[in-house]
VMD Tcl script that draws the C-alpha trace (Angstrom):
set ca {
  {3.72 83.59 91.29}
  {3.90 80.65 94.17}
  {0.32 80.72 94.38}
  {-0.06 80.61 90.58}
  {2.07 77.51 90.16}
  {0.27 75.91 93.08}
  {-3.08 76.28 91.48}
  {-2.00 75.07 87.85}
  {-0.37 71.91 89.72}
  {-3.57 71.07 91.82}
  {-5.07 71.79 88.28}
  {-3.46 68.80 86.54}
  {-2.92 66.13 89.06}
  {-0.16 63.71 88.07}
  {-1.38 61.54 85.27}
  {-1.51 57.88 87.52}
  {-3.64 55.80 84.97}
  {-6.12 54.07 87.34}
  {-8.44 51.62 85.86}
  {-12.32 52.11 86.51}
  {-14.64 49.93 87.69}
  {-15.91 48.61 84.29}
  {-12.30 48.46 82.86}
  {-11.20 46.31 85.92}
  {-13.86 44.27 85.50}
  {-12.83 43.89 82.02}
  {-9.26 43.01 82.17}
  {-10.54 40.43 84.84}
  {-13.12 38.95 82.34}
  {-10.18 39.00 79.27}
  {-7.79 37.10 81.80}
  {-10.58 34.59 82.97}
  {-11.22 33.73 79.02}
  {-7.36 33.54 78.36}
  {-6.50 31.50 81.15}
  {-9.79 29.42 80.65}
  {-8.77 29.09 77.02}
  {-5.46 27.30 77.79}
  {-6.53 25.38 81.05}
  {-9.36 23.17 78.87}
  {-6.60 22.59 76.06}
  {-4.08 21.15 78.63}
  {-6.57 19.31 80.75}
  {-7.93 17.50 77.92}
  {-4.91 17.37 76.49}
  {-5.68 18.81 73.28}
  {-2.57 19.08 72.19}
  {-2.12 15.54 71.11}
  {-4.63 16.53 68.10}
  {-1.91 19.19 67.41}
  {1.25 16.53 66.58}
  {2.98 15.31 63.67}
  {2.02 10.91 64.75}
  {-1.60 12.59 64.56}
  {-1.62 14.68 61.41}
  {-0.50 11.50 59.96}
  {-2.91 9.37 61.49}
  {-6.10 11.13 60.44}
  {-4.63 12.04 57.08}
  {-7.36 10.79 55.11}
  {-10.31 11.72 56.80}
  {-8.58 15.16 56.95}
  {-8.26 15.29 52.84}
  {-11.32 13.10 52.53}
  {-13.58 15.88 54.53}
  {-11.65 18.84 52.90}
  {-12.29 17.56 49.46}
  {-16.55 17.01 50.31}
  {-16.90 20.03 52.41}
  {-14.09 22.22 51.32}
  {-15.32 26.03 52.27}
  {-16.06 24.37 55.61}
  {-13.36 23.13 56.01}
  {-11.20 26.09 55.31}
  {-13.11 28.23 57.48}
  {-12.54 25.63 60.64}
  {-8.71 26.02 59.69}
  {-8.75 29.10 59.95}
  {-10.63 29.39 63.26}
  {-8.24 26.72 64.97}
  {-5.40 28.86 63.82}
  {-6.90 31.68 65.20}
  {-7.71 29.93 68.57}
  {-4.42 28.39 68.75}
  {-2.45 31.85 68.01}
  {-4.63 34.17 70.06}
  {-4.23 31.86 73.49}
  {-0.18 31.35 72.42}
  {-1.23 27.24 72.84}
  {1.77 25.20 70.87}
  {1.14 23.68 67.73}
  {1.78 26.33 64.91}
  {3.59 24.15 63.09}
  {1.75 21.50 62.87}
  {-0.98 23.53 61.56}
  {0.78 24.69 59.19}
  {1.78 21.49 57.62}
  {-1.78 20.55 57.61}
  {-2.67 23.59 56.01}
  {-0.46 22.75 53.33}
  {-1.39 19.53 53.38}
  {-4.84 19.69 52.81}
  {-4.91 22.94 50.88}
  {-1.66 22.92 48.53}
  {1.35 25.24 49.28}
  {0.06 28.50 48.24}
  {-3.85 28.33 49.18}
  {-1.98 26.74 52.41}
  {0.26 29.78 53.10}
  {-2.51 32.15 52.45}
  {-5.34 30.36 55.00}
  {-2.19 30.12 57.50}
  {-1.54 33.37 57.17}
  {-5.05 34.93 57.84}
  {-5.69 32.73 61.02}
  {-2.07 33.43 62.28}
  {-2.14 37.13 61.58}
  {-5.81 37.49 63.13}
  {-4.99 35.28 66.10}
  {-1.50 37.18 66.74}
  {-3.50 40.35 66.60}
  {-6.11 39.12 69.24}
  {-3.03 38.02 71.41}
  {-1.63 41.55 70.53}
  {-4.75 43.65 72.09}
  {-5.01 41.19 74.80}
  {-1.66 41.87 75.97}
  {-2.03 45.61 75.51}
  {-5.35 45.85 77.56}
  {-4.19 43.48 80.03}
  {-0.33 44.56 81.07}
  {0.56 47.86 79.03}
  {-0.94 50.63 81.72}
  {1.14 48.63 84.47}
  {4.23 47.98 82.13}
  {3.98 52.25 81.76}
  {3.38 52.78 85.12}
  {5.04 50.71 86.79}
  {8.50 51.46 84.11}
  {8.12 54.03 82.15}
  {10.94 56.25 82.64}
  {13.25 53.44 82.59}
  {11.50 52.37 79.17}
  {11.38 55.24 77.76}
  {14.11 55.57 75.34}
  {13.44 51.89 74.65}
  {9.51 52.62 73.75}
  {10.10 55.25 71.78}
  {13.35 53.94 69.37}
  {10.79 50.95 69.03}
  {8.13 52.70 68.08}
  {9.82 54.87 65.21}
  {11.80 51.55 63.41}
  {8.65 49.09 64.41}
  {7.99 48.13 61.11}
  {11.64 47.28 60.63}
  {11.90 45.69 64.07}
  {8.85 43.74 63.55}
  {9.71 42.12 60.95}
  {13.63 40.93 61.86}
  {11.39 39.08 65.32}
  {9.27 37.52 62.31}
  {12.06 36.34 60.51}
  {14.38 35.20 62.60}
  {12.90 32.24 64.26}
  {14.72 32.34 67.45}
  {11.81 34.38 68.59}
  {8.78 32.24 69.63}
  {5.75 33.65 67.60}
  {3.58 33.76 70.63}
  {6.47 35.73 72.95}
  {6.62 38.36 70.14}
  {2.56 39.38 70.00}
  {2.74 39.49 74.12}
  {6.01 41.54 73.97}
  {5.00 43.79 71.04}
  {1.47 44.55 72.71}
  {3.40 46.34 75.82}
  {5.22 48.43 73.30}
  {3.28 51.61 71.87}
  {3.60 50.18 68.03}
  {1.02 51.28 65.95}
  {-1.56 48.51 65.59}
  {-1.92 48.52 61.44}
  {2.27 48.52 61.91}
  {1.99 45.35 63.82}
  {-0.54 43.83 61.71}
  {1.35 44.71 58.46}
  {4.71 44.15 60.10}
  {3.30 40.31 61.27}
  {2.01 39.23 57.95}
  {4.54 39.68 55.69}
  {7.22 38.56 58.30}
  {5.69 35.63 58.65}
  {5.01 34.32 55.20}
  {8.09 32.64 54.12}
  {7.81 30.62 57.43}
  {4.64 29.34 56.50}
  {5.32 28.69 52.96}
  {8.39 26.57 53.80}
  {6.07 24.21 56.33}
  {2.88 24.56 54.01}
  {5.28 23.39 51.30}
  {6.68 20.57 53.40}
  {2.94 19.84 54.10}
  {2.52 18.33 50.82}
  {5.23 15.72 51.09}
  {3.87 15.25 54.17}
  {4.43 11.18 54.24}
  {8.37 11.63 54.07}
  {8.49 13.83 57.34}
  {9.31 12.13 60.48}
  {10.30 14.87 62.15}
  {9.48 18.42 62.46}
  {13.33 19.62 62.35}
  {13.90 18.06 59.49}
  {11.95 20.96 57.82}
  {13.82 23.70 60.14}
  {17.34 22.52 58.98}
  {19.92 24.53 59.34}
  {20.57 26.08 55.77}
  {16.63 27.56 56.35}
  {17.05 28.92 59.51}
  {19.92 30.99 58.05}
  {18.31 32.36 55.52}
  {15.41 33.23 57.74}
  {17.89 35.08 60.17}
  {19.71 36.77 56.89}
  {16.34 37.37 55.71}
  {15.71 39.24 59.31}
  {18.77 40.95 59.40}
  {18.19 42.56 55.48}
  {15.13 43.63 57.62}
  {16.97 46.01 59.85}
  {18.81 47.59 56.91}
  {16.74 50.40 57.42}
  {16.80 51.06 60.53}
  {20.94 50.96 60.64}
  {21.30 53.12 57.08}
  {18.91 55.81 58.88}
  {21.29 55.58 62.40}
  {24.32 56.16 60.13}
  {22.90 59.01 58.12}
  {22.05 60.66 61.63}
  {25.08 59.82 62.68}
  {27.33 61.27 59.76}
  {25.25 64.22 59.66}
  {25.68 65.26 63.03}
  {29.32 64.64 62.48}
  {29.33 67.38 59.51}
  {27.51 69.72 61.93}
  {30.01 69.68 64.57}
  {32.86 69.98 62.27}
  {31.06 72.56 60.40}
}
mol new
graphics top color blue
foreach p $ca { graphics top sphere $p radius 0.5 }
foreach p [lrange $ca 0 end-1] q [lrange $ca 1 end] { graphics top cylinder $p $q radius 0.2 }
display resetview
């Protein structure tokens, strides 16, 4: 019987994920581009392209160059929102004004919504490839219960960090790619979270000249009903707890 045991143990070795040659040289190829990626924006300072003083600056070349070259145009939106999202570089709102700006509130919310989404996804996988094996091996028993309660409510879950805007969009794709959330969850989860957001600042876009600020769009009455919006989100997830919960009540008393 010992020598059984032995055998099926030597049999299947403990499974330590170990990375091989051409994945480590992956994962040090995806880091290289990533931290590449956000070392050219800040040393040429990209980011003041990215502001409110220049939105406002270049207005009308910006409408005068969507309105000549407009299916250009929309596909270079969409591929700076994708860059910007998918390297977590600052300046999501910003692009989103413009996006309403240039294209109108709805057209706005739905360019801003395909570049976000991709780029989120792409910061998503990223995340996964680069940290999850380590994450797991390093604490998996201790996140455990926490992996697995995520991944059975992640739609729900997903969608309250959406919502609620006192998560930073670019902390959530990082976090959620170390979590074992289904990838078409995440995807579905992150673009309808994220589209009352991006109306609201794609809407603003258009009045675009009366904005001096970019908190005077995030007032206070919005961000409520963003967090109540994120909250109606977990309703789910709490009515399924308290059916578990009353049913295993009846059983014991039963």
């Amino acid at each position: 019987m010992k020598t059984h045991i032995m055998k099926t143990d030597m049999s299947h070795p403990a499974n330590t994920p170990t990375d091989s040659p051409s994945s480590f040289r992956g994962k040090i190829l995806t880091g290289c581009v990533l931290l590449a990626g956000i070392g050219v924006f800040f040393f040429f300072d990209l980011g003041q392209y990215l502001s409110l003083d220049a939105l406002k600056a270049n207005r009308d070349a910006l409408l005068q160059y969507t309105t000549s070259q407009y299916e250009i145009a929309v596909a270079l939106f969409i591929l700076v929102y994708i860059l910007q999202t998918a390297f977590s570089l600052p300046g999501g709102a910003v692009l989103t004004l413009t996006g309403g700006f240039l294209f109108g509130s709805l057209m706005g919310t739905l360019f801003v919504n395909v570049g976000a989404t991709a780029g989120a996804t792409l910061a998503f996988l990223a995340a996964r490839y680069l940290l999850r094996d380590w994450v797991e091996q390093k604490f998996g028993d201790r996140l455990g219960p926490i992996q697995e309660g995520f991944a059975k409510n992640a739609f729900s879950y997903l969608m309250t960090l959406r919502l609620i805007p006192a998560f930073p969009f670019f902390l959530v794709n990082l976090v959620s790619g170390l979590t074992r959330v289904n990838l078409g969850t995440y995807v579905l989860a992150t673009s309808i979270g994220i589209i009352p957001g991006s109306f609201v600042f794609a809407f603003a876009g258009r009045q675009l000249g009366t904005i001096n600020s970019l908190s005077e769009i995030a007032s206070p009455p919005v961000l409520l009903a963003f967090t109540l919006l994120g909250v109606l989100a977990l309703m789910p997830v709490a009515y399924r707890k308290w059916r578990n919960t009353k049913s295993g009540s009846n059983h014991s008393s039963s």
